[in-house]
Structures are given as structure tokens and as C-alpha cells.
N, C-alpha and C positions, 0 to 999 in steps of 0.2 A: 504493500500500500504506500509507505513513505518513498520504496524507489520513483514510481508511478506517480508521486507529487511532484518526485525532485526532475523529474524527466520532464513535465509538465513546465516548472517554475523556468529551467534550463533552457527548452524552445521558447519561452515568455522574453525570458531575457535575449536572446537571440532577435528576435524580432523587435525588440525593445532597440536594438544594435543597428537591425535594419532602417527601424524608421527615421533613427537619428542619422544615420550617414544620407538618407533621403533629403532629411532636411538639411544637412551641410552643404550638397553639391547646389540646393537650390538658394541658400545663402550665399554661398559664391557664385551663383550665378547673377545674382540680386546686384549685387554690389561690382560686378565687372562688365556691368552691362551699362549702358548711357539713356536710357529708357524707363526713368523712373516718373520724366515729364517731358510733355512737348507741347508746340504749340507755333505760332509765329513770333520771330523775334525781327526788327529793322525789316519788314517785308519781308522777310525769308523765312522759311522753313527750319525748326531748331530742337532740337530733344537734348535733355539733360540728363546725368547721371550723376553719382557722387561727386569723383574723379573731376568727369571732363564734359564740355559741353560741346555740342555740334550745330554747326551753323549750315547751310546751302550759300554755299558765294552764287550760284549760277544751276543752270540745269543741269549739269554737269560734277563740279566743284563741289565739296563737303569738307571745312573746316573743324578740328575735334580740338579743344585749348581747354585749359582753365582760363584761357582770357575771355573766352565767352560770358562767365559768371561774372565777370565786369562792368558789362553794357550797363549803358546809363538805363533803359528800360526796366529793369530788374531790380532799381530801388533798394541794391543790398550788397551789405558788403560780400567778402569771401570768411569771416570769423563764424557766419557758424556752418557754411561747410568744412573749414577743420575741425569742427566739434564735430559733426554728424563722423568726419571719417575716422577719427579717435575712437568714438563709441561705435562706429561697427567693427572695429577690427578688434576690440576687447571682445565685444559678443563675437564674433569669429575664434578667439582664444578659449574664450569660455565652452560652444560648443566643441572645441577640440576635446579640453579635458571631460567633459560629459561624453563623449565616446569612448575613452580611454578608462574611466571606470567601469564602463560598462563590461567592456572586454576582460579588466580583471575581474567582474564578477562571475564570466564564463570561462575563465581560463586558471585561477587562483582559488584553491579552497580557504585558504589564511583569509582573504578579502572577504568571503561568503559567511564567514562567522563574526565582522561586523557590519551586516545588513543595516542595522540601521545607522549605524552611523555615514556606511558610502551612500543612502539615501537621502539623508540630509544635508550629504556634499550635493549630489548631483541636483535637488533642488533647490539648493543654495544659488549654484552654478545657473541653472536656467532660469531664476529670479533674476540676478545680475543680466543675463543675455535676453530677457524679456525686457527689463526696462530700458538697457540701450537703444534696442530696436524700436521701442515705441517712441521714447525721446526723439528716434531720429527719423521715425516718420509725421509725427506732430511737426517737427523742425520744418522737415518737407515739403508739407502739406502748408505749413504759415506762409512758409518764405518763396514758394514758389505757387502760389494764389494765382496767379495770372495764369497760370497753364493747366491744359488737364494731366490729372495723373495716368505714365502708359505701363505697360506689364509689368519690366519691370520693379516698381514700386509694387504691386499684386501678389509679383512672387515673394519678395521679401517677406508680404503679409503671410501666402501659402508655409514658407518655410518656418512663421513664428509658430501656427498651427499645428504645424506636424510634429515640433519640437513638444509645443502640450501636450499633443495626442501622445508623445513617448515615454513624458513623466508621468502620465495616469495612468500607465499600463505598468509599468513599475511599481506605481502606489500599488496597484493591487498585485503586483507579487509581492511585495513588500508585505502588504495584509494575510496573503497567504501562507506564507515562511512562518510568521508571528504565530498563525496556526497551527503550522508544524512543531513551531517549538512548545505550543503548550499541548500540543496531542502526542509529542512523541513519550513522552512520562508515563503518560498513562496507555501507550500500546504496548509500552517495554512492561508494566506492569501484568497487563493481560496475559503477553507471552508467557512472564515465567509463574504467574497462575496456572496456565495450562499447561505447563512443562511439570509443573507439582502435582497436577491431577493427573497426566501421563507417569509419572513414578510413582506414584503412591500406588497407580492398576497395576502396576508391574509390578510392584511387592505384595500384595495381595494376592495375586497369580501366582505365585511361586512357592509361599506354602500352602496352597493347593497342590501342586503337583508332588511336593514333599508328602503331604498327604495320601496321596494317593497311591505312591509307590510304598511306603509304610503300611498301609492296608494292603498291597498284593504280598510282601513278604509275611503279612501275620497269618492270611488266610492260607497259604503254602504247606506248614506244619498239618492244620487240620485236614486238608486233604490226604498229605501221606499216610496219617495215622487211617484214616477212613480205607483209606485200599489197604493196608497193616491186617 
């Protein structure tokens, strides 16, 4: 029964591993992409990204700069694009190490016997990578009003998502483990309950069979004497 748990908890975690490397390559993808806003800048054609901005000079032509972020139109400095890209490479740091426990949970039985304390890393960790990410789509979202938001900003969102959807599938192995440790007591109890009631039938059995071979040696006698 307890293998059959831990086999359980094991592909929990496993998929717990998958959903988080899902949500990393879509957080790099977030953030390496220039498509977080677009819209027209100076008559032209323009989409932004953290990094860098892209202009159309011509039908042709496509300019990519941080000078773009400069245009008088834009109303703003470049102070808190290095804020938004400070705080996404900490959440980019942070999702690394929330991978990297996770792996020792499936790979390390030493890690597996402080459950809760790597769980309270790992949603420490994704507290930290949660508020970056949303700091820096509020940021986003203020400073760049004049445009609509394009996919890439979406995905960001998609990636903060999946990262939730990873620590409540932990919570509940987390829940379940907790289980284990207060049920394994009492099935280790059971076992050698019934391990006592299987030796106690086996000593009981056995002067029976004493017995009964002691009754064929007394009746023996009688019989001789009877043919005598």
C-alpha cells in the first residue's frame, strides 16, 4: 500500500517537474521576444519588448534599439524599464531554483525526509517570482497605455499560470506525504499485530501435533498386549 503511495507521490512530482520546465521555456520566451506591445509610433509601425523596441523606417526597413523607448511620444523615461528587467531576471533565477528542488525531490531520498521544509522553499520561491512578474506587468501595462498589449505580454501571463498550477499540485503531495507519515504508524502497527496472531496459530498447532503423536505411541502397547 505505502509502495503504491510513494509511486503515486513520485509521478506527482515528476509532472510537478514537467509543468515547471513548461512554464520556464514560456518565461523565456516572454521576455526574449519584443511583442509585449505594439501599436503606431511617429506614423510607423512599432512593437515593444522589455529589451528593445522596433520601429518600421519604410516598407521594407525595421529598426530594433532601446532608443526606441526614447521617443518623445512615449512620455517616459527608460528607469523603469530597468526595473521591469531586474525583476524579471530575479523571477527567471527564482524559477530556476524551483526546478532544481524539485529534481532533488525525485532524485534525493535525504531531500524527501524534509518535505516540508523544500515546500516552503519552493513556495517561498514562487511568491518572490509571482510578485516580480506582476510588478512588471502592472509596470507594463501603466507605462505603455498608448498601445495595445501583443502575445507576448499573454505569454508571460500563460507562464505565471502554469507556475501556480505547479505549486498546487505539490500542495497536494505535500498533503498526501503528511498522510503517509501519520498512516505509516499505525500500518506498521497492524502488520506486527498480525504477524503475532500468525505465531501465536503456529504455537498452538504444534502441541497438537505433539499430541497426537503421544496418543499413537500410548495406544501401541494396548494393541500388542490384545494380539499377546
Amino acid at each position: 500500500m505505502l509502495e503504491y503511495i510513494n509511486d503515486t507521490i513520485n509521478r506527482r512530482y515528476m509532472v510537478t517537474l514537467i509543468i515547471d520546465i513548461a512554464g520556464l521555456i514560456l518565461h523565456i520566451i516572454s521576455i526574449s521576444t519584443n511583442y509585449w506591445a505594439e501599436g503606431s509610433l511617429e506614423g510607423n509601425r512599432a512593437n515593444f519588448g522589455l529589451w528593445l523596441g522596433c520601429k518600421d523606417v519604410d516598407d521594407v526597413t525595421t529598426i530594433c534599439s532601446r532608443s526606441v523607448f526614447a521617443s518623445k511620444l512615449l512620455n517616459n523615461d527608460n528607469q523603469w524599464q530597468e526595473a521591469a528587467q531586474i525583476l524579471i531576471l530575479i523571477a527567471l533565477l527564482t524559477l530556476l531554483m524551483k526546478i532544481l528542488l524539485v529534481i532533488c525531490l525525485l532524485l534525493l531520498n535525504v531531500v524527501s525526509n524534509y518535505i516540508k521544509e523544500v515546500i516552503g522553499v519552493h513556495f517561498s520561491l514562487f511568491g518572490i517570482y509571482f510578485t516580480c512578474v506582476l510588478l512588471v506587468l502592472i509596470m507594463y501595462i501603466h507605462e505603455m497605455a498608448d498601445f495595445r498589449l501583443s502575445w507576448s505580454f499573454f505569454v508571460a501571463v500563460s507562464a505565471l499560470v502554469t507556475h501556480g498550477l505547479g505549486c498546487l499540485l505539490l500542495f497536494t503531495d505535500f498533503n498526501k506525504s503528511r498522510w503517509i507519515c501519520k498512516a505509516k504508524p499505525k500500518m506498521q502497527i497492524d502488520q506486527n499485530v498480525s504477524q503475532q496472531n500468525v505465531n501465536r496459530q503456529n504455537s498452538t498447532k504444534i502441541p497438537n501435533r505433539s499430541q497426537s503423536v503421544n496418543s499413537e505411541f500410548a495406544t501401541q502397547p494396548e494393541m500388542l498386549t490384545v494380539h499377546g
